[in-house]
C-alpha positions as CSV (number, residue, x, y, z in Angstrom):
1,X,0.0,0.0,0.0
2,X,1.4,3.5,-1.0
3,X,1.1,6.1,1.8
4,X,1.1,9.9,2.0
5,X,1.7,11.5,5.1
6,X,0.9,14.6,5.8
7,X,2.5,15.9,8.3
8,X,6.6,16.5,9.7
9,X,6.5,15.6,13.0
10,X,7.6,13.6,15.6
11,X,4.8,10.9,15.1
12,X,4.7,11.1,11.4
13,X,8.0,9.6,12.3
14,X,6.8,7.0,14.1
15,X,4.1,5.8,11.9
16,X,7.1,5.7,9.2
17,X,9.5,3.5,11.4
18,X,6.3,1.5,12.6
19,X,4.9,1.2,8.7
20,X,8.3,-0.3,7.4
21,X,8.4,-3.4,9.4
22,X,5.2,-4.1,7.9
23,X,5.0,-6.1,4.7
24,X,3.5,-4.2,2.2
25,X,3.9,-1.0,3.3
26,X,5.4,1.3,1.1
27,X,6.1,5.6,1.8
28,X,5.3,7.3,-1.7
29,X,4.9,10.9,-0.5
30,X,5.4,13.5,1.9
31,X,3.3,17.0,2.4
32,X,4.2,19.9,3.9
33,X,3.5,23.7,3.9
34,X,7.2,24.1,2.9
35,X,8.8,22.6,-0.3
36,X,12.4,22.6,1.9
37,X,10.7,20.8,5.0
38,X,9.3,18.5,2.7
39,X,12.2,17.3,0.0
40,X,14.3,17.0,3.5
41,X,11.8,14.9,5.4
42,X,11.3,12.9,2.3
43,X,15.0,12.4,1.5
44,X,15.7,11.1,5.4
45,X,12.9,8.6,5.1
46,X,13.2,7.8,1.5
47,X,9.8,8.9,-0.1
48,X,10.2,9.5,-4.4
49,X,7.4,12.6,-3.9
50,X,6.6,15.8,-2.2
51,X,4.1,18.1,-2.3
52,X,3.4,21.3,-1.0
53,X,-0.3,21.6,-2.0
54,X,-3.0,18.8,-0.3
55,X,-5.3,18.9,-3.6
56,X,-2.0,18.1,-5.6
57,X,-1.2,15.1,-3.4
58,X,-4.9,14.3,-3.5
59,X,-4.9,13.7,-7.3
60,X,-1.6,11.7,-7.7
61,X,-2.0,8.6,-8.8
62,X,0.9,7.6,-7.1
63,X,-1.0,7.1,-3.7
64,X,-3.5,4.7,-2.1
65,X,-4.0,6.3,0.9
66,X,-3.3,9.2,3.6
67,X,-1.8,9.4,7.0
68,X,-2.9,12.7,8.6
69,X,-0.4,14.0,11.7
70,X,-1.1,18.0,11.0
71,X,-2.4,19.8,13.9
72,X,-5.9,18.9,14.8
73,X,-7.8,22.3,13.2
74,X,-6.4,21.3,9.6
75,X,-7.4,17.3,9.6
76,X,-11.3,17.5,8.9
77,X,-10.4,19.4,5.4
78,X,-7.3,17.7,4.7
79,X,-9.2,14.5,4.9
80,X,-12.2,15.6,3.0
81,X,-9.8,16.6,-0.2
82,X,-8.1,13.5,-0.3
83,X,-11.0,11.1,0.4
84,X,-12.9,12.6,-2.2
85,X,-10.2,11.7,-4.9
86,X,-10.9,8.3,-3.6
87,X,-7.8,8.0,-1.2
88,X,-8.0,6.0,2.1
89,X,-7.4,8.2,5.1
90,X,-5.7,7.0,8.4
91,X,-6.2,10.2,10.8
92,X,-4.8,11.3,14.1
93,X,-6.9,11.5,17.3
94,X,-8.9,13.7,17.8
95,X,-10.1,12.7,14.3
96,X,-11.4,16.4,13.8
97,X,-12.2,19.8,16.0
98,X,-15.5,18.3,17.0
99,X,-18.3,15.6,15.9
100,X,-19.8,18.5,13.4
101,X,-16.4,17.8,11.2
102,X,-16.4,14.3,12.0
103,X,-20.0,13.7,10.7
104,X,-18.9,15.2,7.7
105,X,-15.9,13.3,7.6
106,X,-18.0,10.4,7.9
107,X,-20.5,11.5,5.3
108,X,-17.6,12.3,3.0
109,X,-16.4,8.6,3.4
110,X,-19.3,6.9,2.8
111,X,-19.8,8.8,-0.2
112,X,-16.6,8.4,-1.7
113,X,-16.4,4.6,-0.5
114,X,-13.3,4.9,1.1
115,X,-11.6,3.7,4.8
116,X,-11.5,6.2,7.3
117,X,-9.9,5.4,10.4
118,X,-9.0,7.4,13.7
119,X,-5.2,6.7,14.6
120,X,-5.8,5.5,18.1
121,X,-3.0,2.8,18.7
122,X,-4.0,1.5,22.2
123,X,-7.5,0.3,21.5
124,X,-5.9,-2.1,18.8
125,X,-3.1,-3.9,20.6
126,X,-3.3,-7.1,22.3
127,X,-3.8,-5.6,25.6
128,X,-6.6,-4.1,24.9
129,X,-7.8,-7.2,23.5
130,X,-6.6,-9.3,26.8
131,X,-9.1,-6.7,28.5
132,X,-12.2,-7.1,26.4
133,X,-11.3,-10.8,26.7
134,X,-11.4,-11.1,30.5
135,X,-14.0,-8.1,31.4
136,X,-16.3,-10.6,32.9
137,X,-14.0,-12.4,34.8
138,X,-14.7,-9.2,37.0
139,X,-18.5,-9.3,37.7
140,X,-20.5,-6.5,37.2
141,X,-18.6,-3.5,36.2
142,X,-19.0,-1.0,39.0
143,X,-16.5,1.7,38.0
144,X,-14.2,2.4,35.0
145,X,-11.5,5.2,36.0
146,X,-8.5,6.2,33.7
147,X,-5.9,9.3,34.0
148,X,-3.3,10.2,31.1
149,X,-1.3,13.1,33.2
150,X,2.2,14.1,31.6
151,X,3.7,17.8,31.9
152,X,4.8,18.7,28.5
153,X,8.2,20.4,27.9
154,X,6.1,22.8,25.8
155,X,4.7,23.9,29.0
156,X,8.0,25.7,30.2
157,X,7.8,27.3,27.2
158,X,4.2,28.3,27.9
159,X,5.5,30.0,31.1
160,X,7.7,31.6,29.2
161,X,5.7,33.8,26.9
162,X,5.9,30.9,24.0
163,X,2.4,29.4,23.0
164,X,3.4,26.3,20.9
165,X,0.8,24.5,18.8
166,X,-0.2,22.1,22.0
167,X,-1.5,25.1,24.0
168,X,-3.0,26.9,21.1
169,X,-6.8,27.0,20.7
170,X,-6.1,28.2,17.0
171,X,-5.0,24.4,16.2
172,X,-8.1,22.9,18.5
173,X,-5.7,21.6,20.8
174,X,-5.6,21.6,24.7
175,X,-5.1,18.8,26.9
176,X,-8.3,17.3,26.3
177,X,-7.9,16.8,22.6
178,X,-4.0,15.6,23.0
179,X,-4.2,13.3,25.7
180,X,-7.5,13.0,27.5
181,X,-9.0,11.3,24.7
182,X,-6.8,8.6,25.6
183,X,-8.4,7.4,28.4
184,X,-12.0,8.4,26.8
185,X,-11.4,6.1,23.4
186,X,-11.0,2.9,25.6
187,X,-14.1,3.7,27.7
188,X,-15.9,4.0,25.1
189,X,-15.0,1.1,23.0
190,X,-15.4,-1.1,26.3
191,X,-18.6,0.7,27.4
192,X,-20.4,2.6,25.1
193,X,-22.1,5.8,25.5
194,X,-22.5,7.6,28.7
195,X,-26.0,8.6,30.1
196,X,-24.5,11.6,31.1
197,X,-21.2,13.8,31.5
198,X,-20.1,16.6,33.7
199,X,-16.4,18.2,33.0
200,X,-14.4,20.5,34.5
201,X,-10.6,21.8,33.6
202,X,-8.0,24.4,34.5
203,X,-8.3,27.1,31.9
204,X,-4.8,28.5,30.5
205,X,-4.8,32.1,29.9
206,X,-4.6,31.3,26.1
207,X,-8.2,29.5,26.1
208,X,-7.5,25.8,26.4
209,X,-7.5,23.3,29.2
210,X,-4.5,22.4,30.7
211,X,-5.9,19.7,32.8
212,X,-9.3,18.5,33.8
213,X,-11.3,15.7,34.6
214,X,-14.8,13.9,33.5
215,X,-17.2,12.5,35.4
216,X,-19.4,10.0,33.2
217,X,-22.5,7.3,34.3
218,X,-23.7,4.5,32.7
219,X,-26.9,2.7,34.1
220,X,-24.8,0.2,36.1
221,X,-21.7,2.1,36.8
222,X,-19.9,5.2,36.3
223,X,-16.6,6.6,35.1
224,X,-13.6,9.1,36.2
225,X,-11.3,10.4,33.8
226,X,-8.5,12.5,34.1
227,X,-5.7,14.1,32.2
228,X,-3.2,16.9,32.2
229,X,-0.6,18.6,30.5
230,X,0.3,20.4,33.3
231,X,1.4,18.3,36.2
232,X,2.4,14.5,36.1
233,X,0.4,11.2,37.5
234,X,1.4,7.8,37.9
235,X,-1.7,6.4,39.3
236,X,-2.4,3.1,36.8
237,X,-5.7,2.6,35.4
238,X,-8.4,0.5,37.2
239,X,-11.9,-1.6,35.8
240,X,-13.6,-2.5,39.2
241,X,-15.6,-5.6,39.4
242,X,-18.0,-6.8,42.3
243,X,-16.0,-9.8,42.3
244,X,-12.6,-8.6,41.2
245,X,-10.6,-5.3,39.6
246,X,-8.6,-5.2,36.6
247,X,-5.6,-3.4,36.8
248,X,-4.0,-1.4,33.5
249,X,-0.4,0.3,34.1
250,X,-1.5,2.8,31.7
251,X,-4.1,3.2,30.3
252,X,-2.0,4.4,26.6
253,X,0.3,1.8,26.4
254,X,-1.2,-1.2,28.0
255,X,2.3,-3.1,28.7
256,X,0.8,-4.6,32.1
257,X,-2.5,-6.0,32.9
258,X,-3.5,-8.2,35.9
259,X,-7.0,-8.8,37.1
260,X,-7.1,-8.8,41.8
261,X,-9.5,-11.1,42.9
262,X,-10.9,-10.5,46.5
263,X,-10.0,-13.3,47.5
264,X,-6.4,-12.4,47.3
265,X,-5.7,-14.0,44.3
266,X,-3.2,-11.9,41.0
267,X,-4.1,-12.8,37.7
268,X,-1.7,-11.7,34.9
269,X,-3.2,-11.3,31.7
270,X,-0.8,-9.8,30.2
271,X,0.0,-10.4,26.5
272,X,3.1,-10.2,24.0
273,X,3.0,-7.1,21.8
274,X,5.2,-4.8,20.6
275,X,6.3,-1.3,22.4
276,X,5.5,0.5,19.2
277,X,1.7,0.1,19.0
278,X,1.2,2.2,16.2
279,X,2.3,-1.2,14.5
280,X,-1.2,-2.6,15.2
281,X,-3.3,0.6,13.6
282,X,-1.2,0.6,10.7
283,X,-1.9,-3.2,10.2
284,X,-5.9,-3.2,11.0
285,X,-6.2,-0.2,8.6
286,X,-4.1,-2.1,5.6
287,X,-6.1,-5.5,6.5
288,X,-8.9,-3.7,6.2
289,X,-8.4,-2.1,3.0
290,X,-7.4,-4.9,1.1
291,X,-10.7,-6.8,2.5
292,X,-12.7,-4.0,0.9
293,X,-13.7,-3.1,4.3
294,X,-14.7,0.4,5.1
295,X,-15.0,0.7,8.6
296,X,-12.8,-1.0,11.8
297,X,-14.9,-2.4,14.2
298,X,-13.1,-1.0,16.9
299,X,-12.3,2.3,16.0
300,X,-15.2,2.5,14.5
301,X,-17.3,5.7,13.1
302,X,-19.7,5.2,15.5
303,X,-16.6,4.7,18.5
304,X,-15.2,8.1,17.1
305,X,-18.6,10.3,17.6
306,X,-19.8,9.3,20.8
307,X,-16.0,10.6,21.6
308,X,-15.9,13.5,19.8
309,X,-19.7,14.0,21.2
310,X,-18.2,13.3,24.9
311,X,-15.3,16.0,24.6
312,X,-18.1,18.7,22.3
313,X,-20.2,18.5,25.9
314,X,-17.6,19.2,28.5
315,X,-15.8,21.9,26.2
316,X,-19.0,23.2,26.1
317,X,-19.2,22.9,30.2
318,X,-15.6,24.8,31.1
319,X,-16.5,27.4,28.0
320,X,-13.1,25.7,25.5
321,X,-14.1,27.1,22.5
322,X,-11.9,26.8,19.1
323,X,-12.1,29.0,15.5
324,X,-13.1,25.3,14.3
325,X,-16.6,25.6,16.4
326,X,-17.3,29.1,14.6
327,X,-16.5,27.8,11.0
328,X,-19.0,24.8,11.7
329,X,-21.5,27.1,13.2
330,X,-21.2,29.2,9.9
């Protein structure tokens, strides 16, 4: 399969080093806003093409499909233009600035008859699969709680007088949108939608959240989720059972899992995978592709809105807007 990426970054990085021990995989092209950024991060990594225009890339013939690592304002129209030159389109969590963007991401998909995929990693590797596998060993669920807390070294720079991309409303970013929807994703792959949500967040002074926390309940149980760019956590994540509680180091890497019986008893339930988990999201979204599939069933459409729905609602609580929210409303 012949990839684009669009995108220079770190992680664009990643998905390269993670796509090449795949077979099949193969880097055609590389987009960015620069013709210099781009013939230099396509002569380190070995892509024949660059682009500096995302209709160009679009057309080329010499693509099958898109990975999308630009910041999060730029990835609902990005992945419109290229799905509707019929290219399949693995995107970046968030998938878009809000659900409005994602439904038409959706719609723009379907129409096109195309795979569009969210890029998050965790809820594809065998760990998460060793949770959904021994969920009932725990009895009736009771409380799901998850926390994805890291202090970013762009937040010195914050303090500083510097607002990078990360604390940036213009880009829709915040720590919500970054790393939040880490421990949201898995909830709601595991648990569906919420009957209800109430957020709250520490405010930055240049509009976005730079922690908070969510407070979500199902019919039989509730969930706690909380993140931050701000301060550091190393509290590991937690499914509580009536009869036993499943245990997750964390909740975005998923290297330990272990299920504590109240009788005493440690199960480990641990599986083999790789540390790079971006392995596994570029694998489903190939496998699914050449099956003519449109759609993962874990990271599903469906998976993705009731997300993007859960982070609109508690922006909408602790007043985070973004430019990406006017454009819709226009």
């Amino acid at each position: 399969m012949r990839f684009g990426v669009i995108g220079t970054n770190w992680i664009t990085e990643e998905f390269i080093r993670s796509g090449k021990e795949i077979e099949g995989f193969s880097l055609a092209a590389v987009y960015s806003r620069t013709e210099e950024r781009a013939r230099s991060f396509a002569q380190t990594h070995g892509a024949p093409l660059i682009f500096t225009d995302v209709e160009s890339m679009a057309a080329s013939k010499e693509i099958d499909a898109v990975y999308i690592a630009s910041p999060n304002s730029f990835h609902a129209r990005q992945a419109i233009q290229c799905m509707k030159q019929g290219l399949h389109v693995l995107c970046e969590k968030p998938l878009a600035s809000n659900a409005n963007e994602a439904r038409a991401m959706v719609a723009a998909a379907r129409e096109s008859g195309v795979l569009l995929m969210e890029a998050v990693k965790s809820t594809l590797a065998p760990n998460f699969r060793a949770i959904q596998d021994n969920l009932p060993k725990l009895g009736k669920n009771r409380r799901y709680f998850a926390g994805n807390c890291q202090y970013s070294s762009r937040y010195d720079a914050y303090k500083q007088g510097t607002v990078l991309n990360a604390f940036d409303p213009a880009f829709s970013n915040g720590a919500m949108m970054d790393i939040g929807i880490y421990c949201l994703y898995p909830m709601v792959v595991l648990f569906g939608k919420p009957s209800s949500v109430k957020g709250e967040a520490i405010m930055l002074d240049s509009g976005v959240d730079g922690e908070g926390s969510i407070l979500m309940k199902y019919e039989d149980k509730e969930a706690v989720v909380i993140y931050s760019k701000i301060s550091d956590s190393f509290l590991p994540a937690e499914i509580q059972g009536e009869d036993a509680t499943m245990v997750i180091d964390k909740i975005n890497h998923l290297k330990k899992i272990e299920i504590r019986y109240r009788d005493g008893r440690v199960e480990d339930v641990t599986r083999p995978q790789t540390s790079q988990l971006m392995h596994y999201e570029i694998r489903e979204f190939m496998e699914l592709v050449q099956k003519g599939l449109l759609e993962s069933p874990t990271n599903s459409h469906e998976n993705t809105l009731i997300a993007m729905e859960i982070m609109d609602e508690v922006r909408k609580q602790v007043g985070l807007a973004y430019p990406a929210d006017r454009s819709n409303a226009d």
